[in-house]
C-alpha positions in Angstrom: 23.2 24.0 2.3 24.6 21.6 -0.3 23.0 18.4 -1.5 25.5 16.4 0.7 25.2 18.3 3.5 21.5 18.0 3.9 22.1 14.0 3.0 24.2 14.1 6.0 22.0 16.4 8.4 18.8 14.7 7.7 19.2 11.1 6.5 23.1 9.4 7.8 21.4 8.8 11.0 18.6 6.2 9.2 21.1 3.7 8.9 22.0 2.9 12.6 25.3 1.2 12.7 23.8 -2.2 14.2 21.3 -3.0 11.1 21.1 -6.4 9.2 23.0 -7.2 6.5 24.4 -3.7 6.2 28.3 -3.9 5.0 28.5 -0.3 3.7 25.6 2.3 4.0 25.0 6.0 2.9 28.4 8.2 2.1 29.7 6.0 -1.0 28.7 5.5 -4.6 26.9 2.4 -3.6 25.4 0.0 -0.7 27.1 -3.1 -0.1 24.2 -5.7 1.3 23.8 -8.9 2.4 20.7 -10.7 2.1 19.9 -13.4 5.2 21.2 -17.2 4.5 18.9 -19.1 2.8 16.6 -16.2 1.7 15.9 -14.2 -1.6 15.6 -10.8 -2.1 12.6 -8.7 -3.0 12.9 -5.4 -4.3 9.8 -2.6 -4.5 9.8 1.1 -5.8 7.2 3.6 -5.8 6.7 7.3 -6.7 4.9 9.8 -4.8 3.9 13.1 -6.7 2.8 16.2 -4.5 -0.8 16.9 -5.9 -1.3 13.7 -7.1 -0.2 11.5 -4.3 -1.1 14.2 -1.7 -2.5 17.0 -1.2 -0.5 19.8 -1.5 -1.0 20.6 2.0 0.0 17.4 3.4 2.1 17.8 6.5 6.1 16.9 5.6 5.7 14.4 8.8 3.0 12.4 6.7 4.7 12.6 3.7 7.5 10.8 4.9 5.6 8.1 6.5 3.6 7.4 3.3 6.4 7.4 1.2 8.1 3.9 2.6 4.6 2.8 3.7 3.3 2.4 0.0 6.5 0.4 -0.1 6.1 -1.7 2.6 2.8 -2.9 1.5 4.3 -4.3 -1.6 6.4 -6.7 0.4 3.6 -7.3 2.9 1.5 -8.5 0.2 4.2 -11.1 -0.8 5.1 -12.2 2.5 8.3 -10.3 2.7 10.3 -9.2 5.6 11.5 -5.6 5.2 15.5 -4.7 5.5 16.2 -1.6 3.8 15.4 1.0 1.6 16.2 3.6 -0.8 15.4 7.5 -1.0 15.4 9.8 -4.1 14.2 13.0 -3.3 13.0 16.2 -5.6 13.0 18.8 -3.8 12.1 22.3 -4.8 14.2 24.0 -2.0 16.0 22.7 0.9 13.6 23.8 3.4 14.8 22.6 6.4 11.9 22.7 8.5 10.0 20.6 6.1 13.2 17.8 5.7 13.0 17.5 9.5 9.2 16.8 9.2 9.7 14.4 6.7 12.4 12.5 7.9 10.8 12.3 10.9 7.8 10.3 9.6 10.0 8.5 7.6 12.4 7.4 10.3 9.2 6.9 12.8 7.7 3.9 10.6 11.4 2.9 9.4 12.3 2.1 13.1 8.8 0.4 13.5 9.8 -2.2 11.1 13.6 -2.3 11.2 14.2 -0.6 7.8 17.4 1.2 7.2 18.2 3.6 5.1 21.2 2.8 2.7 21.6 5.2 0.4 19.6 7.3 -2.6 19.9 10.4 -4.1 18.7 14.6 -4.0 18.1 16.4 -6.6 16.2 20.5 -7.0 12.5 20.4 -8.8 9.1 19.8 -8.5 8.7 17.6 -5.2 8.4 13.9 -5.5 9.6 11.0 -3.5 10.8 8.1 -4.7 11.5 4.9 -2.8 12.9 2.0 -3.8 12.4 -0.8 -0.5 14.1 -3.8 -0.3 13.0 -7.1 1.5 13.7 -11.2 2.2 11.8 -14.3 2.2 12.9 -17.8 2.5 13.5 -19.4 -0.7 10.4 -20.7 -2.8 8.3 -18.8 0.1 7.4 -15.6 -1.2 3.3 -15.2 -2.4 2.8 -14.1 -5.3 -0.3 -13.3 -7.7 -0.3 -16.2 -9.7 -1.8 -18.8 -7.7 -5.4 -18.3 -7.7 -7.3 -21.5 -7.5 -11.3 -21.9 -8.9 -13.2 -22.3 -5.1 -10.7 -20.3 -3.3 -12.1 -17.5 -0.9 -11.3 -14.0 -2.1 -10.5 -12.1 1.3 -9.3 -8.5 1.9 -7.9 -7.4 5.7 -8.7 -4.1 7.3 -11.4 -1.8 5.7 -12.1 -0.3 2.3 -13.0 3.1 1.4 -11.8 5.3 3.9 -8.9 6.6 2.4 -10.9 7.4 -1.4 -13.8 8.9 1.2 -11.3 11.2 2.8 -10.1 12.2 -0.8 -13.7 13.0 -1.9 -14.2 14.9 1.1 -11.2 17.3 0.6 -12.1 18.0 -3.0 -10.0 15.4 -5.2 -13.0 13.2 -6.8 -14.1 15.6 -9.6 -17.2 13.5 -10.8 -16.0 10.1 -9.5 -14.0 7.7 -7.3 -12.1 6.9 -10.8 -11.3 10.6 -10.3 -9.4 10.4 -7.0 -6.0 11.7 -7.8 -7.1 14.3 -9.4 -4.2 17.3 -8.9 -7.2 19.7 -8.6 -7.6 19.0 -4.8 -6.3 21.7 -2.8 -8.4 21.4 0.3 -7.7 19.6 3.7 -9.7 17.2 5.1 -11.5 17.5 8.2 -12.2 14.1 9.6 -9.0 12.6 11.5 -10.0 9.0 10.9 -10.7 9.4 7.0 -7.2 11.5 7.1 -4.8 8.9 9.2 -5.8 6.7 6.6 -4.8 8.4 3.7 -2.0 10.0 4.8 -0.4 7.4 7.4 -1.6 4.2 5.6 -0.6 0.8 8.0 1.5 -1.5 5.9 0.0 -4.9 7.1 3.8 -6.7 7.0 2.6 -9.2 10.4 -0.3 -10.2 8.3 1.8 -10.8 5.2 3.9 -12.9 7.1 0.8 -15.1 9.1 -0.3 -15.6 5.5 3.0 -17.1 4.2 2.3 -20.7 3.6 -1.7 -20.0 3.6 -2.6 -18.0 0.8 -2.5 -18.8 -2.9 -2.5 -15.9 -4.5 -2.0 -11.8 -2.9 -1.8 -8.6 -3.7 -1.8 -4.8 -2.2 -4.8 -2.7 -2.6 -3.2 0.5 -3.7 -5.4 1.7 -6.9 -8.4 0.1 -5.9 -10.2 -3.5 -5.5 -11.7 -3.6 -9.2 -8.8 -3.1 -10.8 -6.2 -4.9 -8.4 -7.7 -8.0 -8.9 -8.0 -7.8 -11.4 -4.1 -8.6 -11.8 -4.1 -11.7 -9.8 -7.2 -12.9 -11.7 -4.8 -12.2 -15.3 -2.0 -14.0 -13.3 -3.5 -16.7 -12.4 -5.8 -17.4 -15.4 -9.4 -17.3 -12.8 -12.1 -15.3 -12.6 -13.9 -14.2 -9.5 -17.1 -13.2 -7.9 -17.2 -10.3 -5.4 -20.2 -10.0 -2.6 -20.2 -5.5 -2.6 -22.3 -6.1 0.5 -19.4 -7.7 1.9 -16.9 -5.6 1.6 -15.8 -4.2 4.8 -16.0 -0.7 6.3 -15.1 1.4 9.3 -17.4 3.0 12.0 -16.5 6.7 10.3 -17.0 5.3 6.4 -20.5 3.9 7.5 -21.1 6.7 9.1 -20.6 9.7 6.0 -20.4 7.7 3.2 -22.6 8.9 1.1 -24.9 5.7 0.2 -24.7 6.2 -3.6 -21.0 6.4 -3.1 -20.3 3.9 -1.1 -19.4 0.9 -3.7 -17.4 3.0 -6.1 -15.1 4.3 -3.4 -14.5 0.9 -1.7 -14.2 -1.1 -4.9 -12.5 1.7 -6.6 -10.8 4.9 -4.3 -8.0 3.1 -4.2 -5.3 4.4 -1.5 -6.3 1.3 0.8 -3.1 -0.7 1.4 -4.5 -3.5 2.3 -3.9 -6.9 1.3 -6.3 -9.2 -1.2 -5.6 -12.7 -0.4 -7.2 -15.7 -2.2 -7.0 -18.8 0.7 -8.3 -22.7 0.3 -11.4 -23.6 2.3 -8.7 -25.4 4.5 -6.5 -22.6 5.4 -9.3 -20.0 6.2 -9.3 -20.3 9.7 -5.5 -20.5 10.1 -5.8 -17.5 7.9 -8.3 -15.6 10.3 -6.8 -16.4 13.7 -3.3 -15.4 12.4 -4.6 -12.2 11.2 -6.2 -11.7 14.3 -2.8 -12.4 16.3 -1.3 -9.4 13.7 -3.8 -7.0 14.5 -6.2 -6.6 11.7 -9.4 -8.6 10.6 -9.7 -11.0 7.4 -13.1 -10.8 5.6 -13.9 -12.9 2.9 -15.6 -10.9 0.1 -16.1 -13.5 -2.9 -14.9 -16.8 -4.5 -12.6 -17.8 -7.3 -14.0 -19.0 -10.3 -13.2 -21.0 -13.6 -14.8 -18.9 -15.4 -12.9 -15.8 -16.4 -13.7 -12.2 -15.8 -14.5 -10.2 -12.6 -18.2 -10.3 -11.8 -19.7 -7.9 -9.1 -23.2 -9.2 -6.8 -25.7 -7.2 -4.5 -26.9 -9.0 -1.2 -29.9 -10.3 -3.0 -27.4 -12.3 -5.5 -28.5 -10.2 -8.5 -25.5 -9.2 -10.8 -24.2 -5.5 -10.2 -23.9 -3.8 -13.8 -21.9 -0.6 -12.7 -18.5 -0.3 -14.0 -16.3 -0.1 -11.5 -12.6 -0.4 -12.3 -9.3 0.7 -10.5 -7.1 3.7 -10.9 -5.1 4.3 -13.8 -2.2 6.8 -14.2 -2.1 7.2 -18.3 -5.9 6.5 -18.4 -7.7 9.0 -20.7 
């Protein structure tokens, strides 16, 4: 089978005829789009790397569905509704039981959220995805990481930890949560709710959108708490001060975290694609009920502060000394 062959097989039919904005999709040299009246366009890519991303042994089905979820968290975290996206694909043979596993997770989340595929490219070598997603938001709307104000609540949604837990379980953290994409994991992990979170991450797009118009500042949590702030913080020329105790965690975190552990892998697993919001004291309980209405909880986990730097407390108020910073691909 030939590279246009399996585009046509496997990935014409994620651009149903009746999508938005869609002039011309896959089958030319390039997508002709049109972005909704009165909004602008926002543009993500990421890069998944099997071994470094995944496991190895990841199932093709959850592969697929990770690979535009990463994605879709970007534009969730800037209040972004998602139109289309773009797939290039390494591939180191066209095995077509694994392309039909990962197009279907791909097309299963895609259809969720009204994504259409509109073109990309294939190519033979080491597998990797790459997907480059493409979004709209009214003019002037979109949130972005820059507007941090001193006395604003720092709040995440969902839970933290799970997915770095499920990492460490299956052999990835080689001396520490810094350590969580390490290539060396090879082994699968056991617990179903640690694993749906690594491997079929929820992009929170309903909360994104609730929090247009409420937040100042937001972000994704992809490499970790500690270090992701740490960007808005830089952005927006604030510092902040995070409650650990606070942080929130599921039923099956709390219940095999090991209690060491349990700070480095929420603060920084990373792999929790979950959105960091910083919200006025006047728009917090807008901010919580409308999260509520989207499905997932807000927790407020620390305050912004004049004073630079990110600074790290223990339930008795005493300052937490452990280092504790995000992943880093290039780190040495």
């Amino acid at each position: 089978m030939d590279e246009f062959a399996l585009i046509r097989r496997h990935f014409a039919s994620l651009t149903p005829a009746s999508t938005r904005g869609v002039t011309l999709g896959i089958g030319d040299d390039a997508a002709i789009l049109k972005p909704p009246p009165g909004h602008e366009l926002l543009m993500t890519t990421d890069t998944l790397v099997a071994g470094r991303h995944f496991p190895l042994q990841t199932a093709a089905f959850d592969i697929g569905w990770k690979s535009l979820a990463v994605n879709l968290s970007d534009l969730a975290a800037m209040g972004a509704e998602p139109l289309w996206c773009l797939l290039a694909l390494t591939l180191p043979t066209a095995d077509e039981a694994w392309l039909s596993g990962f197009t279907a997770g791909l097309s299963q989340l895609a259809a969720q959220h009204r994504v259409a595929l509109v073109g990309g490219d294939t190519t033979r070598g080491p597998l990797s995805i790459t997907i480059t997603a493409v979004g709209a938001a009214p003019v002037g709307a979109a949130l972005r990481r820059s507007g941090a104000r001193p006395g604003d609540h720092v709040c995440v949604t969902g839970t933290l930890g799970d997915a770095a837990l499920a990492l460490m379980r299956g052999g990835f953290i080689a001396g520490g949560a810094a350590d969580a994409r390490s290539p060396c994991a090879q082994r699968l992990i056991d617990d179903a709710e640690l694993r749906a979170r690594l491997d079929r991450p929820i992009p929170r797009l309903a909360a994104g959108l609730a929090l247009r118009g409420l937040a100042h500042a937001a972000l994704d949590l992809s490499d970790g708490l500690a270090g992701d702030l740490q960007h808005v913080l830089a952005a927006s020329g604030v510092g902040a001060e995070i409650d650990a105790a606070s942080l929130p965690m599921s039923a099956a975190f709390a219940r095999q975290a090991p209690d060491a552990d349990r700070l480095a892998l929420q603060a920084a697993g990373g792999d929790d694609y979950e959105l960091c919001v910083c919200l006025p004291e006047s728009a917090l309980a807008a901010a919580t009920a409308a999260c509520r209405d989207a499905g997932v909880t807000l927790t407020v986990i620390g305050r912004i502060t004049a004073e630079p730097g990110l600074r790290w407390r223990a339930a008795s108020g005493e300052a937490i000394t452990m280092n504790l910073s995000g992943y880093q691909h290039f780190h040495d």
